[in-house]
Structure formats: structure tokens, C-alpha cells
N, C-alpha and C positions, 0 to 999 in steps of 0.2 A: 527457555533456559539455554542459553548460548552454548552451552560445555554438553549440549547434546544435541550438534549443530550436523556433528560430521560422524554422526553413529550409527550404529545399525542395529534395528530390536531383532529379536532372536524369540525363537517361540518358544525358547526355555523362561521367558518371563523376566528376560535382564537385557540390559542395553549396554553395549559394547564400544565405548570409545574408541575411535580404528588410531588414535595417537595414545592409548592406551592409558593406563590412569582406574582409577575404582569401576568396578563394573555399578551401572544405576539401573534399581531393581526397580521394574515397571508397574505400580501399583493400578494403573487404569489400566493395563492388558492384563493383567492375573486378576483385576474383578470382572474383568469381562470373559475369560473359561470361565472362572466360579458360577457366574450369573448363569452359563449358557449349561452346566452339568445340572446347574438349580433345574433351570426350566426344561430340560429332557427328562429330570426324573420326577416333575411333577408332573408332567404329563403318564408317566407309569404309573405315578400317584392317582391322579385321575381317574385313567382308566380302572381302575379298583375301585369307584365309586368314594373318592375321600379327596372335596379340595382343601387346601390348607387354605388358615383364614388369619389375617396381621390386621389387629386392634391397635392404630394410634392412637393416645389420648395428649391432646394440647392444651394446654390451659393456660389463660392469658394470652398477649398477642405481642410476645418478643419474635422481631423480627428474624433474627438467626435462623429461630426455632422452625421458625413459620418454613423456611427454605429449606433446613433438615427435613422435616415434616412432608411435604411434598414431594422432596428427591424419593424418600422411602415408600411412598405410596405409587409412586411411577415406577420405580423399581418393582413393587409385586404384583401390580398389574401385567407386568413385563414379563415375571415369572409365571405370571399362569393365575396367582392367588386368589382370594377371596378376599379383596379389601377394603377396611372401613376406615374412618376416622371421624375421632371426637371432638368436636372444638368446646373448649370451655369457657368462657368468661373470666377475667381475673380476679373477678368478686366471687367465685364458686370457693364454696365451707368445704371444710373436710371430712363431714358429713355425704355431701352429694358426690366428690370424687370418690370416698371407698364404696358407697352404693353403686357407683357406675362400675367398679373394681371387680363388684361381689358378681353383678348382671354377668359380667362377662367372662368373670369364671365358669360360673354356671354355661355359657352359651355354646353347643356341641361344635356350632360351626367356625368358631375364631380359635384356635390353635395357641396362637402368640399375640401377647400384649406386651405396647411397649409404652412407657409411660415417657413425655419427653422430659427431661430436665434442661435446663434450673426448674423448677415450680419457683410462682411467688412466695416470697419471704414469708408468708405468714404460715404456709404449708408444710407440715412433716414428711420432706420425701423417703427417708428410712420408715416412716407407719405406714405408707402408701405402698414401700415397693413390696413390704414387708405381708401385704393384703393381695397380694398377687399370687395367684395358685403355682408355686413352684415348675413344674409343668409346663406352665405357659410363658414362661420371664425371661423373653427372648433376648434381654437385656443381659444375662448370668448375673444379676444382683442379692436374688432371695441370698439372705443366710442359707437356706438347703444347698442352694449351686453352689455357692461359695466353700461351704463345707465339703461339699461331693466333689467339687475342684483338688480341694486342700488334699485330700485322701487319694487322689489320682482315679477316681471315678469316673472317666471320661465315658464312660456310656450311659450313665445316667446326667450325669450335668451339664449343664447348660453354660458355656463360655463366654464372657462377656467378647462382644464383638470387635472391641481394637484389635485386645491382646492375641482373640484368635486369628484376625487377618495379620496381624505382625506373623506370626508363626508360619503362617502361609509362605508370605514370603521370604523370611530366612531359610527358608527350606529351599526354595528357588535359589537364591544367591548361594548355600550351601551345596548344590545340585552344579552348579556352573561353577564353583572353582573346587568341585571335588573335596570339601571339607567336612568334616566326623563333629556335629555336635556333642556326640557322647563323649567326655570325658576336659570336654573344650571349657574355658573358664567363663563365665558371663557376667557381666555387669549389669544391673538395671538400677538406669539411675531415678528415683520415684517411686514414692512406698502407697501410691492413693490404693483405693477396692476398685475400683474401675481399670488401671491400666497396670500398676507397677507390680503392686503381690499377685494379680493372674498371670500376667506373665512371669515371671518367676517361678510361679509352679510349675508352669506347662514347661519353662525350658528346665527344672527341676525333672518332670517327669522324660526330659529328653538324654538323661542322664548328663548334664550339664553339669558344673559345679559353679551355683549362683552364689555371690553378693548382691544384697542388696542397698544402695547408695543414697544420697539425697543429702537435701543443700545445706546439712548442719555435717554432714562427713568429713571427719579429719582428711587432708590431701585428698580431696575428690581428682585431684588430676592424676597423683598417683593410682588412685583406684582405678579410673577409666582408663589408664595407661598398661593397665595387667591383662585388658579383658581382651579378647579371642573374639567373642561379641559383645557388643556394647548394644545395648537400649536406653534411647534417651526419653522420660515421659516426666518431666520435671516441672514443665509449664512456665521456660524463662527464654525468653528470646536468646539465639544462639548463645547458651552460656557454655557448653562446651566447644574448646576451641579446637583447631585441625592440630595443635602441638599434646592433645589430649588423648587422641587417637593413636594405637596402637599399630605400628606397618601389621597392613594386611586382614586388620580385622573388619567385620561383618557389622554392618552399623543402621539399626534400624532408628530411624527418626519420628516417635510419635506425636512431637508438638509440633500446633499449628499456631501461629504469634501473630499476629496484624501491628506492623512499625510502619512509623512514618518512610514514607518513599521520597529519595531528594527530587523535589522541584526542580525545573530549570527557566529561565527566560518571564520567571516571574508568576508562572503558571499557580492553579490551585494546590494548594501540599493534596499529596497521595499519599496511597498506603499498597504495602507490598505483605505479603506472606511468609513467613521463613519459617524454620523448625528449631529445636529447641540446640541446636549442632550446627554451628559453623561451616557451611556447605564448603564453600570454593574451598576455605582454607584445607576440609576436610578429603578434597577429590582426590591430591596426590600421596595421601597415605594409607586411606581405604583400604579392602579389598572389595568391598561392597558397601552402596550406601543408598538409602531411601531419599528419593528430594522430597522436597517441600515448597508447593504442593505437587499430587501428581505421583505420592508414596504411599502411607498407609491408610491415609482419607477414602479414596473411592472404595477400600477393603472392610471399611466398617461397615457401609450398608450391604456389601454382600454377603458378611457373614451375619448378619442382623436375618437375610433370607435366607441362610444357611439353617441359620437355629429354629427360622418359624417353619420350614420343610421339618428339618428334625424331630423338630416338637408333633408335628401333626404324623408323621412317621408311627411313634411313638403312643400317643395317644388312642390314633387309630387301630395299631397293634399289626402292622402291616409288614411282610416279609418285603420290604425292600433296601437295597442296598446304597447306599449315602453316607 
């Protein structure tokens, strides 16, 4: 990324253009504390006789998945874990995935189950996540987590993992420019169960005062133009633009977009990554901004290990602190 050519990271978890401009919050070095506070306190885990155990189940063979799927499983090996994974065939009934569901509720040593989506078309992902022991839904999808969420239960619920790595890091870039989420306006723009109403609560629970936005909102530009923070999780190649962006506010970028990349000299067409937020245009009115990729992507599988420590914390009934 050129515009982080002449920076310097800081181990407050933000990167400092020295010709100044939006500070860029480092999503690969704040999953890498998390991962490393993961694996010091599983090993306290440990030593108390209790490893934690991360159940993937895959089914079908989409490539994407396939590369999720394995990032997560080198990740809790990494952490210390106990871990398995399912691979299922595309042809598997939804008979034989809730029997494998039920197995593994039942099973003392797997902690957290994460089921990957998409499932094939033929499959009920809301009956499946739905057959998931609360407990163990390292994903925060059960209706229980999502309820326990909504009511500000953060000790019993289970967060789905963007929203809570986004959090993570506005708390960094809020730390580095000395900024009071409490009472600060927020935008988010994206209404899914996955990214847009979990975050919302949480920054609802930060004493925020949220809207929530999305792509039928009268003047979406005016709205994003009010926000103190803005969250983008909309799912459309840069549709906010840098003249949407409010000076100085805190810009977390949850989408990931695959566009065509220009060719030159004749070459094969490529593809580049962007987020759902107009980066370059975005740099000089910031005050902080997530890129894309290299922002809240490497946050989701650590707090995917986040929630399966918790989970097995919890389970086990274990006085430790996390």
C-alpha cells in the first residue's frame, strides 16, 4: 500500500504517516497481541487441566472456504488448542450435519463449533446454527447470543467475530487520537446479523449514539457525513466515497470486494481487494481508517480464538481472567 510507504507502526496498534494525514489502524499487528494474550492464557488454561477444543465443520468444497477453514485451524494450533475439522461432502442431508451438530455438543472436549458458511443451497443454515449448543457458537449467531448481545450481556454472550474485532480496533485508533466514544455519534452503515446490528449494540453498549444506515437510506451521504464513527459493512465496492467522510472521524472498513485490477502491456486482467470505503480518497479527511486488506480481516480469526478460549473458560467453570 504506497500511502504506508514512509510510516512508522507504533505499538499502540496504528500507523503514523510522518506527512501526516488519517492515522491506519493495523489490523495484522493487533491480531497478533490478541493471538499472543490468546496463547499465554491458554496455557494458564492448561495448566488447570482444561485444553480448549475449535470444531470446524466444512461442507462442500468452495474454495474460499476451504482457505478460511485452514487459516482457523493453524491459528488454534498456534494458540495452544485442541483442534479438529470436519470435512463434508456436498451431497451430505441435513440429517447427517445436525447429527454431527448434536455429536459435538455432546463432546466435553470441543468447546467451540464453528460451522463455515455459505452451506450449499440446499441446506438450512439458520436450522443448523440454530442446533448449535449456545455455549459453544463461537460464531455469536445462536438467537441466545444474539438476544444476550441485544440486552448488553456481554458475559454471557458470545460476539460474533468481525464486529468484535472491529471494536478492538476503534478502541486503538480512539486510544491514539484521545477520542470519548461515549456520547460520539456512529454510523453503521449495514443492517446483516452478522456485522451490522452486532456492531451497533456493542457501540450502543459504548454509550454511542447509533444510527443505523443502508443502501435504501434517504441521503446516505448525509448520514455518513454526521458520524464521529463511521462503520462501513454494506457489501459494495468503495460505495462510500472520501467527500462522505466526515474531518476527523474514525472509519472502520468491514468489506472485502474482489474488482477487476487494470492490466497493462496486454497482460492477463487481475483482481485487487478493496473495501466497502473509498481508501485514497478517504486518507485525507480521516482521522483514522482501516485499509483494505490488512484491517479488520486478520481480527476475525482472532477473535473466532478469542470466543473458543472464552467459551471453554466458561464451560469449564475456571477462575481465569480473559
Amino acid at each position: 500500500m504506497a500511502a504506508q510507504t514512509a510510516a512508522t507502526t507504533q505499538t499502540d496498534g496504528v500507523i503514523r504517516p510522518s506527512g501526516g494525514g488519517a492515522l491506519l489502524i493495523d489490523g495484522k499487528r493487533a491480531s497478533e497481541e490478541v493471538l499472543a494474550t490468546i496463547a499465554a492464557t491458554t496455557r494458564e488454561v492448561v495448566a488447570q487441566g482444561l485444553k480448549p477444543g475449535l470444531a470446524v465443520v466444512l461442507v462442500g468444497e468452495d474454495p474460499a472456504s476451504q482457505v478460511y477453514v485452514k487459516s482457523k485451524g493453524k491459528a488454534a494450533q498456534a494458540c495452544g488448542f485442541h483442534s479438529v475439522q470436519y470435512d463434508l461432502p456436498a451431497t451430505t442431508g441435513e440429517p447427517e450435519l445436525l447429527a454431527l451438530v448434536q455429536k459435538l455438543n455432546a463432546d466435553p472436549a470441543i468447546h467451540g463449533i464453528l460451522l463455515q458458511l455459505p452451506l450449499p443451497n440446499r441446506l438450512d443454515p439458520t436450522r443448523v446454527i440454530e442446533a448449535i449448543s449456545p455455549s459453544k457458537d463461537v460464531d455469536g449467531l445462536h438467537p441466545v447470543n444474539a438476544g444476550l448481545l441485544a440486552i448488553g450481556d456481554l458475559s454471557r454472550a458470545l460476539v460474533p467475530c468481525t464486529p468484535a474485532g472491529s471494536m478492538v480496533l476503534l478502541d486503538k485508533a480512539a486510544a491514539a487520537l484521545k477520542f470519548d466514544l461515549s456520547g460520539a455519534e456512529a454510523v453503521v452503515v449495514g443492517r446483516s446479523n452478522l456485522v451490522g446490528k452486532p456492531i451497533a449494540q456493542l457501540l450502543l453498549g459504548r454509550n454511542a449514539t447509533v444510527t443505523i444506515a443502508h443502501s435504501r437510506t434517504r441521503d446516505l451521504k448525509g448520514t455518513c457525513l454526521r458520524a464521529d464513527v463511521l462503520v462501513a459493512a454494506v457489501g459494495r465496492p468503495e460505495m462510500i466515497r472520501g467527500d462522505w467522510v466526515k474531518p476527523g472521524a474514525l472509519v472502520i472498513d468491514v468489506g472485502i470486494n474482489r474488482v477487476p485490477a487494470p492490466s497493462q502491456d496486454g497482460a492477463p486482467a487481475k483482481t485487487k481487494l478493496v473495501g466497502d470505503v473509498a481508501y485514497a480518497e478517504s486518507l485525507g479527511r480521516a482521522g483514522a481508517i482501516t485499509p483494505v486488506p490488512g484491517g479488520v480481516g486478520p481480527m476475525t480469526i482472532a477473535m473466532l480464538m478469542a470466543n473458543t478460549l472464552r467459551a471453554a473458560i466458561r464451560i469449564g467453570g475456571l477462575k481465569v481472567e480473559f
